[in-house]
C-alpha positions in Angstrom: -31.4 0.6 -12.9 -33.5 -2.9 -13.0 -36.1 -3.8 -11.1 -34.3 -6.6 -9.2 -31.4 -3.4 -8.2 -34.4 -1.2 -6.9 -35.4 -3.8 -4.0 -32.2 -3.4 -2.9 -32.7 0.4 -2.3 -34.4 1.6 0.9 -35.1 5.1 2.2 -33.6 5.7 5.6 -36.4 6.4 8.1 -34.4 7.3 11.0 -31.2 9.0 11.9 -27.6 8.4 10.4 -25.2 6.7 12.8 -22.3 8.0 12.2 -18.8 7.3 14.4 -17.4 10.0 16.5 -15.9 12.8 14.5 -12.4 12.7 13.4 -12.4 16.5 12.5 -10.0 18.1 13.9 -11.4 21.3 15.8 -7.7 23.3 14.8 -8.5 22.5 11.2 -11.3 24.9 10.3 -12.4 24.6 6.2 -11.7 27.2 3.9 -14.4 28.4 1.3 -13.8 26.6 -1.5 -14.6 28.6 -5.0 -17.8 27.5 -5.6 -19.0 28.0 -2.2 -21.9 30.4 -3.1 -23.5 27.1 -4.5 -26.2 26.0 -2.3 -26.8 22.6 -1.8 -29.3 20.7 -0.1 -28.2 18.5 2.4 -27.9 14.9 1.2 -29.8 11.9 1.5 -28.2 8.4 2.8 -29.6 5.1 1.2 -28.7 2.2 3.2 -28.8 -1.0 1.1 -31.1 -3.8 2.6 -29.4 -6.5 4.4 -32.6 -9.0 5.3 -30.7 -11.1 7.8 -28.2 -14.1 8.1 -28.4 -15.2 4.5 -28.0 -11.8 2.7 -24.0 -12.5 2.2 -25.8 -15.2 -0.1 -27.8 -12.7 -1.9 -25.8 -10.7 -5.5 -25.1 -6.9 -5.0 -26.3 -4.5 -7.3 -23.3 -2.1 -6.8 -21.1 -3.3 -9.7 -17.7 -5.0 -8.6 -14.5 -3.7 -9.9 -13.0 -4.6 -13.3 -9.3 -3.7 -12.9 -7.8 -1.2 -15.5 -5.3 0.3 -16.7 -6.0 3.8 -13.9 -5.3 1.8 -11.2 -1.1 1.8 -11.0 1.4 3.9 -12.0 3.7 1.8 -12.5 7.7 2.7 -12.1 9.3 -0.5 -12.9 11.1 -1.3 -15.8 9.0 -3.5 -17.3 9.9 -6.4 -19.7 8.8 -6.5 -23.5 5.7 -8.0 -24.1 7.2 -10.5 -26.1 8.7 -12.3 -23.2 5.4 -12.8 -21.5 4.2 -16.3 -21.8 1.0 -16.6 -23.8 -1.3 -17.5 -20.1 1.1 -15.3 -17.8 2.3 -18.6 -16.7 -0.7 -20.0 -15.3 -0.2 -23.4 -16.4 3.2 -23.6 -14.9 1.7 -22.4 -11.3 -1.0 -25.0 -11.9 -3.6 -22.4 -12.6 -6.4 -22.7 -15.1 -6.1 -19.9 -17.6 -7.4 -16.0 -17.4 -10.0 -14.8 -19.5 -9.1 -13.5 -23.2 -11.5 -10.2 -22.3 -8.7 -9.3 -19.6 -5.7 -10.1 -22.3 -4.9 -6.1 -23.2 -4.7 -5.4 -19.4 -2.8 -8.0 -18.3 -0.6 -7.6 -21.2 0.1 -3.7 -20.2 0.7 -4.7 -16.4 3.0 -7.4 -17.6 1.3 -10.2 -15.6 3.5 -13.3 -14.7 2.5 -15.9 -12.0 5.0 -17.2 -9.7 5.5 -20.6 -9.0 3.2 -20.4 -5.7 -0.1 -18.7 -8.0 0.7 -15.0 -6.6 0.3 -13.3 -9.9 3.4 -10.5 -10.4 5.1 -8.0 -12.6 7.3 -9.4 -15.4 10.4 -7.2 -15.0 13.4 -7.2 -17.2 15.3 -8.5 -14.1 12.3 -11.4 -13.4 9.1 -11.9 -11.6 8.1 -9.5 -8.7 5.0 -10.4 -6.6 3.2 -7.0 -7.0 1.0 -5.6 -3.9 -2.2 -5.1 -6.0 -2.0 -7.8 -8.5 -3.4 -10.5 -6.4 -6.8 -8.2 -5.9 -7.3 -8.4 -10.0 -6.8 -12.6 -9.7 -9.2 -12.7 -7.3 -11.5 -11.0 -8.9 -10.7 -13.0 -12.2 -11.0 -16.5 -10.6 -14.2 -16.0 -8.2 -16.0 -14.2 -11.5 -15.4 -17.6 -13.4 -15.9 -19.9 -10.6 -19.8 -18.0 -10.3 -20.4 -17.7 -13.8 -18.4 -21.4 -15.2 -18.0 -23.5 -12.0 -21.2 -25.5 -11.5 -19.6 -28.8 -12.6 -16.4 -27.7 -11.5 -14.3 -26.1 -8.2 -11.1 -25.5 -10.3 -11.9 -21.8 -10.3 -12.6 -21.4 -7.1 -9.6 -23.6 -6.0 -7.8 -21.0 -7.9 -9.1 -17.8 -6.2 -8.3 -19.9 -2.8 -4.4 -20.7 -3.7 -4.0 -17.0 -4.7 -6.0 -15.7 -2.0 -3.1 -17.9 0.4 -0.6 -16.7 -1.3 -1.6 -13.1 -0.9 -2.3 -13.7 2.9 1.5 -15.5 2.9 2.8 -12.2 1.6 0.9 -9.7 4.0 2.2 -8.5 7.6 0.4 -8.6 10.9 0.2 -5.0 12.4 -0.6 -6.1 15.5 -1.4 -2.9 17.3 -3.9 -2.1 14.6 -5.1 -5.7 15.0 -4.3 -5.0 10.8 -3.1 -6.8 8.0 -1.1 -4.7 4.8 0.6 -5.7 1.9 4.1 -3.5 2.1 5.7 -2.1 -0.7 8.9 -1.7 -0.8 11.7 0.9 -2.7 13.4 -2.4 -3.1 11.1 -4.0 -5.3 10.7 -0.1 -7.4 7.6 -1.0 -8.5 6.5 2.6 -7.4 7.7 6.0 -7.6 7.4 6.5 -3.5 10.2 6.1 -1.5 10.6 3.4 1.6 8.1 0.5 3.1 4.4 1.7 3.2 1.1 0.0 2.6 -1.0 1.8 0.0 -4.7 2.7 0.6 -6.0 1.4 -2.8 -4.4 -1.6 -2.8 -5.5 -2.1 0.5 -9.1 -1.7 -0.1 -8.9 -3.4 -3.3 -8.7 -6.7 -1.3 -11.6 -5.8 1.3 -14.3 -7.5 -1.0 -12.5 -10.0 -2.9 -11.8 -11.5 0.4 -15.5 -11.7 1.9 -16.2 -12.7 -1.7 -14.3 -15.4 -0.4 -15.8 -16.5 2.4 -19.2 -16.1 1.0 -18.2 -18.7 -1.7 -15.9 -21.1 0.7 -17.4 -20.1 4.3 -13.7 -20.0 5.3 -13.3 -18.2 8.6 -10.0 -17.2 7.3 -10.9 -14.7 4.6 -13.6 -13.2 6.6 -11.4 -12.2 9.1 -8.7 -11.3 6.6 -11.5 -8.6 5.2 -12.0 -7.4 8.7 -8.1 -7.1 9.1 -7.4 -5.0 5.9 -10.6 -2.7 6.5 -8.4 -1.9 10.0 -5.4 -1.0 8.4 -7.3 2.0 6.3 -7.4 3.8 9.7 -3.9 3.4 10.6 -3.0 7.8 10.9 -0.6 7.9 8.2 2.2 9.5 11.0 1.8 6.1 12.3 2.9 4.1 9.4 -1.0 4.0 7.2 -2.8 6.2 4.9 -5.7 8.0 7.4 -5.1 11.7 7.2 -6.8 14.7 8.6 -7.5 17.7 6.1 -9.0 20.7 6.8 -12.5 19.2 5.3 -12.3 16.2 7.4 -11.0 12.8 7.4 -9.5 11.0 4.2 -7.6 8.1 3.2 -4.5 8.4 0.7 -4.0 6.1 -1.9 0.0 7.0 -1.2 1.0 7.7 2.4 3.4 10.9 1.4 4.8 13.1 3.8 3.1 15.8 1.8 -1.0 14.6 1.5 -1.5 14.3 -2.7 -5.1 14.2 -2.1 -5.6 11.5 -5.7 -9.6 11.8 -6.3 -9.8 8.5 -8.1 -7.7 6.7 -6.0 -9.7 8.2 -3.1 -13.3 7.6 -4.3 -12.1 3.8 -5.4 -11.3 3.0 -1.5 -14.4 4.6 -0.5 -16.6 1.8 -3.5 -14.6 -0.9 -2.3 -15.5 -0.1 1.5 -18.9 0.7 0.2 -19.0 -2.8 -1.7 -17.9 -4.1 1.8 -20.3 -3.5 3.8 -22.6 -4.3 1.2 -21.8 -7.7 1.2 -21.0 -8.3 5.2 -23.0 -5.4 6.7 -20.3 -4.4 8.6 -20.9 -0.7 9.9 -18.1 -0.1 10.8 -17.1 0.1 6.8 -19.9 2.1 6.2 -19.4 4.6 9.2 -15.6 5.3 7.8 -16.6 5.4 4.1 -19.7 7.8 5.3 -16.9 10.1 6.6 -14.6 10.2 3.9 -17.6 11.1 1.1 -18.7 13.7 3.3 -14.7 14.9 2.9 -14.9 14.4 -1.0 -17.9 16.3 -1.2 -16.7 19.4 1.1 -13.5 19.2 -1.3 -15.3 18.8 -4.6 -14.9 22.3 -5.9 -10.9 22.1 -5.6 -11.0 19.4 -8.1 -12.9 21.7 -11.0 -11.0 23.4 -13.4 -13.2 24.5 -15.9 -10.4 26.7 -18.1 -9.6 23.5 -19.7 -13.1 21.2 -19.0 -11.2 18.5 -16.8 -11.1 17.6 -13.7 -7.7 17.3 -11.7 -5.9 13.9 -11.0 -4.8 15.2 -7.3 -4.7 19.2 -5.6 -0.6 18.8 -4.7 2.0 19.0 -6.6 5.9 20.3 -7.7 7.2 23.3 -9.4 10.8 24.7 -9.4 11.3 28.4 -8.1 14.4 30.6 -8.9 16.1 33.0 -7.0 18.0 35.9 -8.7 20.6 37.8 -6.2 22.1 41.1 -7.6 25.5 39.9 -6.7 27.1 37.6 -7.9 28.9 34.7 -5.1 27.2 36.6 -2.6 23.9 34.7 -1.2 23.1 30.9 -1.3 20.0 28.9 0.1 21.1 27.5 3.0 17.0 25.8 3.8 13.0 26.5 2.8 9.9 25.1 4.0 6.5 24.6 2.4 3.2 25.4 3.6 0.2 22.2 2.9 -3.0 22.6 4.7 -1.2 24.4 7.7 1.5 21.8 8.0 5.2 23.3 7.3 7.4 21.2 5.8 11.7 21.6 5.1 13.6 20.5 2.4 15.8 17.1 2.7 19.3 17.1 1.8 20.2 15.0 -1.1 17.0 14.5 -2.4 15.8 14.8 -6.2 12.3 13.2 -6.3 10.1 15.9 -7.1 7.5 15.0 -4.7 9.9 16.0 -2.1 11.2 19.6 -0.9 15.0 19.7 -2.3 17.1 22.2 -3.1 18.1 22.0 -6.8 21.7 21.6 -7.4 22.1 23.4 -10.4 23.7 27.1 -10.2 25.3 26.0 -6.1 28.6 25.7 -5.3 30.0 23.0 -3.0 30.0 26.1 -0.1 25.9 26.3 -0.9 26.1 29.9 -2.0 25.3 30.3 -5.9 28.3 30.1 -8.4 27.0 33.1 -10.2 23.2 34.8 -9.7 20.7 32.3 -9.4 19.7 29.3 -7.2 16.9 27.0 -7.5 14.7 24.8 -5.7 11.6 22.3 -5.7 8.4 23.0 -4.3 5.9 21.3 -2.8 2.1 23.3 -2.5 -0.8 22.1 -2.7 -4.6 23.3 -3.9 -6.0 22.8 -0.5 -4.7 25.4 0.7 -6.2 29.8 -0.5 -2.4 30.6 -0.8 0.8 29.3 -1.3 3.1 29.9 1.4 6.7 29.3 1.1 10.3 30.2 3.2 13.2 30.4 1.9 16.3 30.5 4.3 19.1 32.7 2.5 22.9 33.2 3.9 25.0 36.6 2.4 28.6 37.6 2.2 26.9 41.1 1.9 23.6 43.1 2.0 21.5 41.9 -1.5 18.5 41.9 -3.7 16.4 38.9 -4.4 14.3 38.2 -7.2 11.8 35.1 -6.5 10.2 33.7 -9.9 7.8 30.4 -9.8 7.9 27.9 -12.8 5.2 28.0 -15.1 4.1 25.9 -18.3 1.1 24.7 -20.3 -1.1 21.2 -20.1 0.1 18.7 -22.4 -2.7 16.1 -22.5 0.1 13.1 -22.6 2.0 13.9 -19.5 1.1 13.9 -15.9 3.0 16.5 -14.2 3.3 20.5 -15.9 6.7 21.3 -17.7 8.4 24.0 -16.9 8.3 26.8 -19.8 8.5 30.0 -18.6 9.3 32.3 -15.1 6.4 34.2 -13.3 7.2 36.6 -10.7 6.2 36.2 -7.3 8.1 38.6 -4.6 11.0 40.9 -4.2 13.1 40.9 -0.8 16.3 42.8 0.5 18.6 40.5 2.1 20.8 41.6 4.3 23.9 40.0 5.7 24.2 37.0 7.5 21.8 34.6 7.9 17.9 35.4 7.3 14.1 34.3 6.2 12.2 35.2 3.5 8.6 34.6 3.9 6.2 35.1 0.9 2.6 34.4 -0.5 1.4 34.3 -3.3 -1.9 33.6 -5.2 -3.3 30.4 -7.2 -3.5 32.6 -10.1 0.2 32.3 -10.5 0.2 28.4 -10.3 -3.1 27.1 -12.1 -1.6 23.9 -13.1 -0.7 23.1 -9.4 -2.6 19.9 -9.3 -2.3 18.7 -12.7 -5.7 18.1 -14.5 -6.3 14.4 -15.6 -4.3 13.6 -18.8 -4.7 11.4 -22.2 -1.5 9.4 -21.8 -2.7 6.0 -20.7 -2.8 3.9 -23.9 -3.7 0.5 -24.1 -4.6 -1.6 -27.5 -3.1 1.5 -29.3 -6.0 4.1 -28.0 -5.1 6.9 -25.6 -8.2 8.2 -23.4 -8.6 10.8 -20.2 -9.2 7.3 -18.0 -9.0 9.5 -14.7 -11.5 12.1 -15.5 -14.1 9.6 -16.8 -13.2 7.6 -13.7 -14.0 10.7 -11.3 -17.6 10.6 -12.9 -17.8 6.5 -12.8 -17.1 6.2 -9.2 -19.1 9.6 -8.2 -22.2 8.0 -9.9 -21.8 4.9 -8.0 -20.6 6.5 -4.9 -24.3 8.4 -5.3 -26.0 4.7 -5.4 -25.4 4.5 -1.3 -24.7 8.4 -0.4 -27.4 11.2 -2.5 -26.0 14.4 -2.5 -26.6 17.4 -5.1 -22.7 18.0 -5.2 -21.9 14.9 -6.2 -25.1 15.7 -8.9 -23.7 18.6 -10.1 -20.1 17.6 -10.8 -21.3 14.7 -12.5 -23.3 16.3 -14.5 -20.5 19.2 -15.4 -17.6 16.8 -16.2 -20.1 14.9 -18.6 -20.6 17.8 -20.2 -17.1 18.8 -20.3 -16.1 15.9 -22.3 -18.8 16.9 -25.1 -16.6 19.6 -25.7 -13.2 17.9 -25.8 -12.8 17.7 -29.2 -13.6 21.7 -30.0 -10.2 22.3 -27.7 -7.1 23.2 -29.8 -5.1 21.5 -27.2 -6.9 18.0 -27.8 -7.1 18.7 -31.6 -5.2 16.2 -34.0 -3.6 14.3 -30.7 -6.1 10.9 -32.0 -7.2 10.2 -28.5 -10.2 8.9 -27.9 -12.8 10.7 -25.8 -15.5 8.5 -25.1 -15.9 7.0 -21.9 -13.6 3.9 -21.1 -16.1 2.2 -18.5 -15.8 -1.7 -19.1 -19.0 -3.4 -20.5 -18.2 -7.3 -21.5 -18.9 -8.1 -17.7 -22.2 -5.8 -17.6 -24.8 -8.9 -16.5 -22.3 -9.6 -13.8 -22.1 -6.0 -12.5 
């Protein structure tokens, strides 16, 4: 770190304000596995704020370069050969993006509309995309600071997208909140419904007091203070705050069953971080305080040393089969899963695997099974010591049931585990009539629940494991504001797993690159 960073360290003298507790006292934390690690308690470093003109004064914590981690995204996207060379800018009366950004905007398909909001270039046209106006401000305040001294077409650029984005948000008015709604309309994600999502949300926090630093727009600030609102909407109330076990966290989803995404996660936490950097608002730091001190509780869960990577998220899906004795005789009528102490049913009709269903392969219309077996779609989660599941069973007659969980191996260019083979995970006798089967069983028996970060993001031809080096990346900068020996120890671990990448057979001969993807042409700005 330069000199010029350093002064903006300080070591804090006095006690940690912190904002009343938001841990729920029915929650209590389970040990995680590498509990018997002691820690010593960590060390907040408060960046210097020396008054009224320090909005005026550059950061040292580096400002986001959008990638290709941030979305997945679901929509059918258009060849690249019907992009137009700018993305259109020069028909939305924009001066043109940077040629360093090219491969990124080419693999998110970038297209401004006619107003400046920059969108997704679908095969069926232009949709304004939530997050994609985050990126162009970025874009268009970077070259307004570094190109615009004899010039304001920049920054009249990063204003006209900035409107458009505020033209596009909704007023939550109980949350005194702005949010940028996606929609299953627009199926530009893989989550059903109308929801705001946390990291595009935070995405916009600094980009618009960027804003009013440069303009001294009342407007933007207010806008900043509006979006940092909506990240503690409780996600039963329409946002993305949830309570674990550990403490409070923000999902970069709102899903009916938490996902718990680390670099989603950690990325709202920078950009609050970057926040209050720039405005000094404590009320961004208090919030982000809380979440780290989540993160770091949870750190362990996210460790799976068996393959040296990290895991993307702690949830996730796997089918389970039922073998009756009989056959025609039993049928799943209903099952419920178990994630961090919350049950929750099955919904009827459903085939997204992100949501309890029963499969219908093997039922007949009546819902018992046409022969033996049945099968359905769970939903567990690492967060939890055991995975707990119910299964709600109807018989003709008195049976046997056989209950096998779906198991596979990690294949470095997919995100979610195929299913390859059957494990065994309970025995029940049913009898007639209507009854419930309740069974745990161990996290040996599902060590791919929570998939571990993949290879399969490819952009200018070169797959890498983006997430995992984006876990370290945003731990180490998370660890410029919040010192803590956990955070020091799992960065240091997942460097040194990815020495050892290429001695695993899995990652042999696969041509992916393992070094890490962190950008560098912007390194004097950041």
């Amino acid at each position: 770190m330069g000199d010029t960073k350093k002064k903006l360290h300080a070591i804090y003298l006095g006690a940690i304000l912190i904002s009343a507790s938001l841990t729920s006292a029915a929650c209590e934390p389970r040990k995680t596995s590498e509990s018997q690690i002691s820690f010593p308690a960590p060390t907040y470093i408060p960046r210097v704020i020396p008054g009224s003109d320090s909005v005026k004064v550059d950061i040292s914590l580096p400002a986001f370069v959008p990638s290709s981690d941030e979305v997945e995204i679901a929509a059918t996207k258009a060849p690249e050969s019907a992009l137009l060379d700018d993305f259109g800018a020069a028909q939305a009366g924009l001066p043109p993006v940077r040629e360093a950004r090219r491969e990124h905007y080419v693999y998110y398909r970038l297209q401004f509309l006619p107003d400046g909001y920059p969108g997704i270039l679908k095969t069926d046209g232009v949709t304004a995309h939530p997050i994609y106006g985050s990126y162009l401000l970025y874009e268009y305040i970077y070259l307004h600071r570094t190109q615009g001294k004899k010039t304001t077409i920049y920054l009249d650029a990063a204003k006209r997208v900035a409107d458009a984005t505020l033209r596009r948000m909704d007023y939550i008015e109980e949350f005194d909140a702005l949010g940028f709604f996606y929609t299953d309309q627009d199926g530009l994600t893989y989550w059903p419904g109308r929801f705001i999502s946390g990291l595009t949300q935070a995405r916009y926090l600094p980009m618009f007091y960027d804003l009013y630093i440069v303009t001294g727009e009342e407007k933007y600030k207010v806008a900043a203070t509006q979006i940092l609102n909506s990240l503690k909407i409780p996600q039963n109330e329409g946002g993305v705050m949830i309570m674990t076990p550990f403490g409070v966290a923000v999902e970069e989803y709102p899903h009916e069953i938490p996902t718990y995404v680390l670099n989603g996660w950690t990325t709202i936490i920078l950009e609050m971080l970057r926040y209050h950097d720039k405005s000094g608002d404590q009320a961004a730091l208090d919030f982000a305080t809380e979440n780290i001190k989540t993160v770091e509780k949870m750190m362990p869960l996210y460790d799976y040393p068996n393959l040296l990577l990290s895991r993307y998220q702690l949830t996730g899906f796997a089918y389970m089969k039922v073998r009756f004795k009989k056959q025609r005789n039993c049928g799943i009528s209903g099952f419920s899963t178990s994630v961090a102490g919350v049950w929750h049913d099955d919904i009827a009709g459903e085939d997204n695997r992100w949501h309890n269903f029963i499969h219908p392969k093997g039922r007949g219309e009546d819902g018992f099974a046409e022969k033996r077996e049945q099968m359905i779609n769970v939903v567990l989660s690492r967060i939890d010591e055991d995975r707990k599941v119910k299964v709600d069973v109807v018989c003709k007659e008195d049976d046997e049931a056989i209950f096998f969980i779906g198991n596979g191996d990690y294949m470095p260019t997919m995100s979610a585990m195929p299913t390859k083979r059957w494990i065994e995970v309970g025995r029940a006798s049913i009898p007639v009539g209507s009854s419930t089967v309740s069974m745990t069983f161990s996290a040996d028996n599902m060590e791919l629940l929570g998939y571990p970060t993949n290879f399969a993001k490819e952009i200018g031809g070169i797959r890498r494991n983006v997430y995992h080096w984006l876990h370290i990346n945003n731990l180490e900068l998370i660890s410029e504001f919040y010192q803590s020996d956990v955070f020091t120890h799992y960065i240091g671990k997942w460097r040194s797993y990815t020495d050892q990448w290429k001695s695993l057979p899995v990652l042999k001969d696969g041509g992916f690159d393992f070094t890490n993807p962190k950008p560098s042409e912007h390194s004097e700005e950041e």
